[in-house]
C-alpha positions, 0 to 999 in steps of 0.5 A: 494509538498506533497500529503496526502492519502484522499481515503484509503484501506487496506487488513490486513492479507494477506496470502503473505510474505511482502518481495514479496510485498515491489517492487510492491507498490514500482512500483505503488507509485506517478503514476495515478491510472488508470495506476497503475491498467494497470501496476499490470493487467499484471504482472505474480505475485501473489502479484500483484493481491491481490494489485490489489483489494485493489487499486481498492477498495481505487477506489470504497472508492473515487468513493462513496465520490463522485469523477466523475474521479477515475482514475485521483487520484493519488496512494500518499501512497502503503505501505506494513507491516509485520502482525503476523507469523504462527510458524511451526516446521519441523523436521529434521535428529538427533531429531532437527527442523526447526522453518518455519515461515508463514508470513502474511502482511498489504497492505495499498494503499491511493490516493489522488487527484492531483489538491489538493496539499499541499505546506510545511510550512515552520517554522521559529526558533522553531516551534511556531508561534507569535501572 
């Protein structure tokens, strides 16, 4: 069974390292919506709240499609990628420097809704179909 995104959002350079976010999505991903929103409410990092807005805006984007039951959609894609570096020097003792990386991300969440499945087609030989 695979789920496909229907209902997107994304926060594109966010001012936050992926690596901090990578085991949030992590937590929300395949869960209902609603209750992904209750698990990010309460957790103390940072990350969580920016996840939060984009989740809740993937909710707003249903909601305007015409979904009666936002909560009810499931959270089928939270991907997080790496999004440009700011590159800063820091000088150190003997005329070296430090090269500091100012690291951003792209937060995509997409829901979709349950009752919508797709089963996997399954191919035979090579791929093509006869007719």
């Amino acid at each position: 069974m695979i789920l496909t995104p229907d209902y997107r959002a994304t926060h594109r350079f966010a001012r936050i390292s992926v690596r901090k976010v990578r085991p949030l999505l992590d937590l929300i991903r395949g869960h209902y919506a609603d209750d992904a929103l209750d698990v990010l409410k309460y957790m103390p990092h940072r990350g969580a709240r920016l996840i939060e807005q984009v989740l809740k805006s993937a909710m707003a984007n249903a909601e305007d499609r015409g979904i009666r039951n936002v909560g009810d959609l499931v959270v089928a894609d939270a991907r997080g990628d790496g999004g440009p570096m700011f590159k800063r020097l820091m000088p150190r003792a003997r005329g070296m420097a430090y090269l500091i990386r100012r690291r951003s991300a792209h937060i995509a969440i997409g829901l979709a809704d349950p009752s919508k499945l797709t089963q996997p087609q399954a191919q035979g030989g090579n791929g093509q179909s006869k007719a």
